[in-house]
C-alpha positions in Angstrom: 112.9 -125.1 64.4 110.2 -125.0 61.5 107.9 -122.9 64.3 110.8 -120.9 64.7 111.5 -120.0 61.6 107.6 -119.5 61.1 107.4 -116.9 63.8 110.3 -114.6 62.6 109.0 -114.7 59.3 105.6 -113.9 61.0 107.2 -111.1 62.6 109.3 -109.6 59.6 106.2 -109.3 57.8 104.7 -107.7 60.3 107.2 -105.5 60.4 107.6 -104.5 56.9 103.6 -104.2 56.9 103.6 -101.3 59.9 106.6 -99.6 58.4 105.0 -99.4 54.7 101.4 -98.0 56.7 103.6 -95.8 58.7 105.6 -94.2 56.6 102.3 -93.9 53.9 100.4 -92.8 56.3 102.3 -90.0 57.9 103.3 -87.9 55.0 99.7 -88.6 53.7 98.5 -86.5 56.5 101.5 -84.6 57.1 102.1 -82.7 54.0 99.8 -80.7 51.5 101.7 -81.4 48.5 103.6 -84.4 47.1 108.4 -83.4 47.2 110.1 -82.1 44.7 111.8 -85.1 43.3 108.3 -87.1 43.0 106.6 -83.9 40.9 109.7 -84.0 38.8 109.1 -88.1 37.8 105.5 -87.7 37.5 106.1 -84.5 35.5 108.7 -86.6 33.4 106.4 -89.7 33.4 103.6 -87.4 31.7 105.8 -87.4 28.1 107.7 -90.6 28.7 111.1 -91.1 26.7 113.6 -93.0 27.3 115.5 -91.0 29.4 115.6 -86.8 30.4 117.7 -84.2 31.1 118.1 -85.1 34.5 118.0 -88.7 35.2 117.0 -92.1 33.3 114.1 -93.2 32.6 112.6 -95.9 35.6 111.6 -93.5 38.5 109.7 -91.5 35.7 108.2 -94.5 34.3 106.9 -96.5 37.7 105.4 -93.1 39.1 103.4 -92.9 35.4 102.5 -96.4 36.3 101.1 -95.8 39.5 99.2 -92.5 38.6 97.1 -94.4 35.7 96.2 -96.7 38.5 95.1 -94.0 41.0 95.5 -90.8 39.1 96.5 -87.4 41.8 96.3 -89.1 44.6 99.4 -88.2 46.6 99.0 -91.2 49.3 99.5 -93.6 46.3 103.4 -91.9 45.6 104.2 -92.7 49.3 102.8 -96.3 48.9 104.9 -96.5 45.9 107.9 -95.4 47.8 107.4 -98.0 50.8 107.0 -100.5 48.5 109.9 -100.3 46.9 111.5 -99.7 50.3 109.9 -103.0 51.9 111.0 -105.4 48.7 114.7 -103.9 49.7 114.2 -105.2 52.9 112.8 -108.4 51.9 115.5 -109.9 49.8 118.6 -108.5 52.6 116.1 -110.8 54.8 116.8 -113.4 52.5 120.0 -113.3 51.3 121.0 -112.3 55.5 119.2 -116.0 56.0 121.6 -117.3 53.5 124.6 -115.8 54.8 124.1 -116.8 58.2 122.0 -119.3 58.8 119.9 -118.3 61.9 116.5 -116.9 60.9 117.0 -114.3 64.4 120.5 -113.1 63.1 118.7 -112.1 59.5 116.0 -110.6 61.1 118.4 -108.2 63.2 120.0 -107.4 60.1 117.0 -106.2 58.9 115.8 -104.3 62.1 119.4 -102.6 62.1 118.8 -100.3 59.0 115.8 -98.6 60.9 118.8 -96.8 62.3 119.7 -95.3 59.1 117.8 -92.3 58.1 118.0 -93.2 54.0 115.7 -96.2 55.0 112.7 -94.2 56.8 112.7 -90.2 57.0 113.5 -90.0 53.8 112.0 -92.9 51.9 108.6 -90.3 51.4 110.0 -89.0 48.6 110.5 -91.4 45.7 112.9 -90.7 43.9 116.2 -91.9 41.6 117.6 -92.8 44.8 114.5 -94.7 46.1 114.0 -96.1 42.8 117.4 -98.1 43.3 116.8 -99.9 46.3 114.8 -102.9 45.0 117.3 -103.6 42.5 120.5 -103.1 44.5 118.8 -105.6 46.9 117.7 -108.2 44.1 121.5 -107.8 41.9 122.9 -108.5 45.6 121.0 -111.7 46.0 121.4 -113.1 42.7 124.7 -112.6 41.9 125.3 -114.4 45.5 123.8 -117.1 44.2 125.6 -117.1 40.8 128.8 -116.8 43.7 127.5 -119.9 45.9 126.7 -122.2 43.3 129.2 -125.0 41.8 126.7 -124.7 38.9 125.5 -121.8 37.2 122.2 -121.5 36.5 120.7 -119.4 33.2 117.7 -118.2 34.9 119.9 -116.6 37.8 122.5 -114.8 35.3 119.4 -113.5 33.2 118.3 -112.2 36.3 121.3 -110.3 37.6 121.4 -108.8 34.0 117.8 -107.8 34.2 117.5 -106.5 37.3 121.2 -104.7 36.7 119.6 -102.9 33.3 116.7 -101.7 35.6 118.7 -100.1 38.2 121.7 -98.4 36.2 118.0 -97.1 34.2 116.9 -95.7 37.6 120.3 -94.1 38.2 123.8 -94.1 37.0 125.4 -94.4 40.4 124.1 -97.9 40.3 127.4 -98.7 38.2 129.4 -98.6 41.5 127.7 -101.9 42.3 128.3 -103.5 39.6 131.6 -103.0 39.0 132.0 -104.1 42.8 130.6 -107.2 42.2 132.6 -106.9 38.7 135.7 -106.9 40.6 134.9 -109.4 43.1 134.7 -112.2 40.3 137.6 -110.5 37.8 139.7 -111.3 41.4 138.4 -114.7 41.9 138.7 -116.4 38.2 141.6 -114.2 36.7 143.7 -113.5 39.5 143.3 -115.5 42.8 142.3 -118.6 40.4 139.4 -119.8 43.2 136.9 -119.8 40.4 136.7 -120.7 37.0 135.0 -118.9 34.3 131.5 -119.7 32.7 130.1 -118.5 29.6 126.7 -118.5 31.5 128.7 -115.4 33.1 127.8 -113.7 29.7 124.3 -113.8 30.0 124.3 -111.2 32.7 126.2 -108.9 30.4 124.1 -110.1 26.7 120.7 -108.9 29.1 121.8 -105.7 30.8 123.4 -104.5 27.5 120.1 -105.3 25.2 118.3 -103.4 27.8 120.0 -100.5 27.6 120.3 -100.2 24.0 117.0 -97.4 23.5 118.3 -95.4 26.5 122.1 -95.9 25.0 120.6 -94.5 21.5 118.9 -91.8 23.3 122.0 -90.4 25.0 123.6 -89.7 21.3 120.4 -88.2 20.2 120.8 -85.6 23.2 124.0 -85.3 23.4 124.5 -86.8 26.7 122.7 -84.3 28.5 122.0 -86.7 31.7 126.0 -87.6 32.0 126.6 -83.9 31.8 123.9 -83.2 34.4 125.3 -85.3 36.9 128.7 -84.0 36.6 127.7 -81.1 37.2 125.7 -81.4 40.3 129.5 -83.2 42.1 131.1 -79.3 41.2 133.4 -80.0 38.9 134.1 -76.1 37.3 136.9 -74.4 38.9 138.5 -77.5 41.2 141.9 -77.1 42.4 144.3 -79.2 44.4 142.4 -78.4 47.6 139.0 -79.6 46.3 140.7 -83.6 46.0 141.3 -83.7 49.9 138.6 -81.3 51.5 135.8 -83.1 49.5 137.1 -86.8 50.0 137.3 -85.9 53.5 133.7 -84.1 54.1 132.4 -87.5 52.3 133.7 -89.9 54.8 133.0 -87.4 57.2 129.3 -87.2 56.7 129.2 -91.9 55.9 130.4 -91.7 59.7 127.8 -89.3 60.8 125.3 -91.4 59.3 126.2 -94.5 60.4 126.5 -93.3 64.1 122.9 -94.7 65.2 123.4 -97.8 63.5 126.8 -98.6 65.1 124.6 -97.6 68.4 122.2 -99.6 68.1 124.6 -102.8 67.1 126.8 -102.5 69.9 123.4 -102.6 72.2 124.0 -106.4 71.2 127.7 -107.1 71.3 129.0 -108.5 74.8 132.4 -107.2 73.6 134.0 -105.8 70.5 136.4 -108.4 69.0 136.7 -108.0 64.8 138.8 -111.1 63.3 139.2 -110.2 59.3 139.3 -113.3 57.6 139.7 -112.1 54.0 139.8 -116.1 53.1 136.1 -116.2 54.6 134.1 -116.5 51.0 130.9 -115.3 52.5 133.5 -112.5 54.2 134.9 -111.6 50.9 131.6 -110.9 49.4 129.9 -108.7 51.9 133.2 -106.3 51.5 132.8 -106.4 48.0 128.9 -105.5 48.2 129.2 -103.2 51.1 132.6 -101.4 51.7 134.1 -101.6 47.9 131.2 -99.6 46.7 132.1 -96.7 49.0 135.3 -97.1 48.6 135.3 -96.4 44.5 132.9 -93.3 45.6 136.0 -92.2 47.7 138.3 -92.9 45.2 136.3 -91.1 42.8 136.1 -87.9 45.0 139.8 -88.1 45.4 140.8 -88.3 41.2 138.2 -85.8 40.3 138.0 -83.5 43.3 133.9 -84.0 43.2 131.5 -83.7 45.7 129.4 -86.4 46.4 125.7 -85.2 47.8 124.9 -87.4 50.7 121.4 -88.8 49.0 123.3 -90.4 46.7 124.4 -93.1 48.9 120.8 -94.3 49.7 121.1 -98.1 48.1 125.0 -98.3 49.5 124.0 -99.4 52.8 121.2 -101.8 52.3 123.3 -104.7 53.3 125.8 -103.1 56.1 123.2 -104.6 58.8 124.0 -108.2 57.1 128.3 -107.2 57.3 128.0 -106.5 61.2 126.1 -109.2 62.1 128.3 -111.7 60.2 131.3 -109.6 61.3 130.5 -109.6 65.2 128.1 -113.0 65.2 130.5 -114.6 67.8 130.2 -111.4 69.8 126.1 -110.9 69.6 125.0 -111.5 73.1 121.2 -112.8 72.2 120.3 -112.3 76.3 121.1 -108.5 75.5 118.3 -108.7 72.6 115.4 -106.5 74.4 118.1 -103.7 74.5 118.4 -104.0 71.1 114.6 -103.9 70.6 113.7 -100.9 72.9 116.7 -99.1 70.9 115.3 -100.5 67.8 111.4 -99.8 68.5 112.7 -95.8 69.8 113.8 -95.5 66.3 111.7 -97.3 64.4 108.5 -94.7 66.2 111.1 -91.3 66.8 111.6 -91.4 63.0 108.1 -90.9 61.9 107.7 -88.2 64.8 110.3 -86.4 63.9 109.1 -86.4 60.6 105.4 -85.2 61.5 106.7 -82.3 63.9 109.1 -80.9 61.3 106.1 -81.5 58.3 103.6 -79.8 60.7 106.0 -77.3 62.3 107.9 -75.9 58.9 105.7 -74.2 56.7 107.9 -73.2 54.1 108.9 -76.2 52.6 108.3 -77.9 48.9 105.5 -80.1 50.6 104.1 -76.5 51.7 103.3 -75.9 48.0 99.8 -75.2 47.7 99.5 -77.4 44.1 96.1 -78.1 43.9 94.8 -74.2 44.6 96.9 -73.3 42.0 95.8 -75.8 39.5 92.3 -74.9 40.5 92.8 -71.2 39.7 94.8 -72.3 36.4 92.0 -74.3 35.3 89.4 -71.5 36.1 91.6 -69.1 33.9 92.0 -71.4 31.2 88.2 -72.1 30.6 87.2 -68.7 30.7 89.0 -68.3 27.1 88.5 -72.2 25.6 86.0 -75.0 25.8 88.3 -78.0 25.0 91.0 -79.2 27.7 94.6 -78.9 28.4 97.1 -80.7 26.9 100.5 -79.7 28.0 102.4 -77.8 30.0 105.5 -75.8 29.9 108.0 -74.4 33.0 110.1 -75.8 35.1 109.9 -79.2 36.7 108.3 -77.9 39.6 105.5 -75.5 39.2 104.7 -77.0 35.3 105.1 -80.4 36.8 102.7 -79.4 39.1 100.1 -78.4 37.3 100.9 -81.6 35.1 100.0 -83.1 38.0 96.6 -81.7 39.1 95.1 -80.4 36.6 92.1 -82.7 35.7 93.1 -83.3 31.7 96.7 -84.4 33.2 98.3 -82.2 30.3 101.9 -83.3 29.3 105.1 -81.5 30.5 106.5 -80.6 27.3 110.4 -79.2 29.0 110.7 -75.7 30.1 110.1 -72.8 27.9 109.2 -75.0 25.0 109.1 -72.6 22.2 108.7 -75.3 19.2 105.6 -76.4 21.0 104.3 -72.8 21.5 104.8 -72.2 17.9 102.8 -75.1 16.6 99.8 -74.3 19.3 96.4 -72.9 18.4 95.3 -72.3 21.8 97.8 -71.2 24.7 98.3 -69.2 27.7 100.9 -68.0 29.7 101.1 -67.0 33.3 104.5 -65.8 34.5 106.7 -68.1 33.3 104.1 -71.2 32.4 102.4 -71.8 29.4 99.6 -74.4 29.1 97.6 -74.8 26.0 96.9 -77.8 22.8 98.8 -78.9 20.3 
């Protein structure tokens, strides 16, 4: 059993390995200039704070990270993205292992989320939604094991709280998990009476609200701008009654979409399709809580506030369904069926990236079409024909300042868009269309 259990971790590292070089190397060579949402972080990332107009502050902050270590080198933003991507993967490998018991069952559950597109086409760009997955994966694990144990440990409740700071500091939405989870206990101690309550339990809550304490101070200094941001990018001006069905309903439309390969794939291993809910099941009640009751508060929240939710958003919610449907259908997985599975598996696991190179290589009109570094050239060519001494920030939008934020050698600092108090202080600017660059 030991050699068994060798060999699949053997090959779920060798796995994760060809799917971080893949999905590196294809958008390395694919595309002449790094997505939108990565120029945005790295533009962000130039002038940390503690949080921006858009999002919070961790996607900014790990992209800074990565460009002091290898400065504009776009292949290093898709490495940062697979990694995050492949530590995802290996903690629902190890909490799948501790859920069911069989080393082959947690490595399906793994293999299964090739056949959702938020875990490969997309993964290039990192992003707030990429920036999540680590620490939806590593909350999951520990709090199962604060949920397992007859004794609570500190360490493990520190670590839920930490790793729960990180991720709502990454993105907001990261709340539905928690309050999942949340639920999931509140149910247990308070009303079913299955668990009784610890003041280790407190930990968790002492660590993630110290953490959040400088963003939390910089949200009253500007007004809450990154709240107001995200409510309005779900629609909210001008909803009527119509808007709380049609948008609840295009959002569990487009979940079943996306969950049509996986569910494809899966039955490639079921000799027959028998689902017993055994809401009594402990290990049962807590995939449901982690995996259906976080959609289901998106749902719900569609349906009060007639919102749309954008179908990135739900990157991190599916990280463990691969986990649910083997542990739902286990008695049903027909392991004689399992090169099925891997031919379906492997057509995905390659098609992805192909599909991805064609539409890179085919499209030339999209953000990763952006011809950064020529301009930045030209820029800095303009800018030394006036001045001697180097840039030091930048002002535009996001996109084209964060560009040039990017590639130009000095690495200036994004200082917002159309920065006037910074203009006004300058000695030395230019402008070009709706950029300025110059030093403080």
């Amino acid at each position: 059993m030991n050699v068994l259990n060798k060999n699949i971790n053997n090959i779920f590292f060798i796995f994760a390995l060809t799917h971080l070089i893949i999905w590196t190397l294809i958008p390395s060579i694919t595309n002449k200039n790094l997505p939108l949402d990565t120029i945005e972080a790295l533009a962000w990332g130039s002038n940390l704070d503690w949080g921006f107009e858009k999002h919070p502050p961790m996607s900014a902050f790990f992209s800074e990270v990565f460009f002091n270590i290898f400065g504009s080198q776009d292949w290093a933003f898709y490495l940062l993205s697979q990694i995050f991507v492949v530590i995802a993967f290996y903690y629902v490998f190890k909490f799948a292992y501790e859920i069911l018991g069989n080393i082959k069952l947690s490595l399906i559950s793994v293999f299964l989320l090739e056949s959702i597109y938020f875990y490969n086409f997309t993964t290039p760009e990192f992003n707030v939604n990429v920036c999540q997955l680590p620490f939806w994966s590593l909350v999951v694990y520990y709090s199962w094991k604060i949920y397992n144990s007859k004794q609570i440990k500190f360490f493990d409740c520190f670590l839920v709280g930490f790793f729960a700071a990180i991720g709502f500091l990454s993105k907001y939405l990261f709340l539905y998990l928690l309050l999942s989870i949340d639920l999931l206990f509140i149910y247990l101690i308070f009303i079913k009476r299955t668990k009784s309550f610890d003041f280790k339990y407190l930990i968790t809550l002492e660590v993630f609200l110290v953490l959040l304490v400088p963003h939390l101070i910089w949200l009253f200094k500007n007004e809450f701008v990154t709240v107001a941001y995200g409510l309005n990018r779900t629609g909210l001006d001008g909803i009527g009654f119509l808007e709380h069905i049609k948008y609840p309903f295009i959002f569990l439309l487009k979940q079943i979409v996306i969950l049509i390969p996986f569910l494809l794939l899966g039955w490639l291993l079921l000799k027959k399709v028998k689902l017993k809910i055994n809401l009594k099941d402990k290990k049962f009640l807590f995939l449901l809580s982690i995996n259906i009751l976080p959609i289901f508060l998106m749902f719900v929240t569609s349906v009060i506030l007639g919102s749309k939710i954008r179908t990135m958003w739900m990157t991190p919610f599916y990280l463990f369904f691969g986990v649910l449907f083997v542990y739902s259908f286990q008695n049903q997985i027909n392991l004689k069926k399992i090169n099925s599975f891997l031919y379906g598996f492997l057509f995905l696991f390659f098609f992805s990236p192909i599909l991805y190179s064609y539409i890179s290589l085919l499209q030339s009109d999209k953000r990763t079409d952006y011809p950064g570094k020529e301009i930045a050239t030209k820029v800095q060519m303009i800018w030394e024909q006036d001045f001697e001494k180097k840039i030091e920030f930048v002002t535009g939008d996001e996109w084209k300042a964060g560009n040039l934020s990017y590639h130009l050698k000095s690495r200036p600092k994004w200082e917002g868009n159309n920065n006037n108090k910074i203009l006004n202080k300058s000695s030395q600017f230019i402008c070009i269309d709706d950029i300025c660059l110059g030093r403080y």
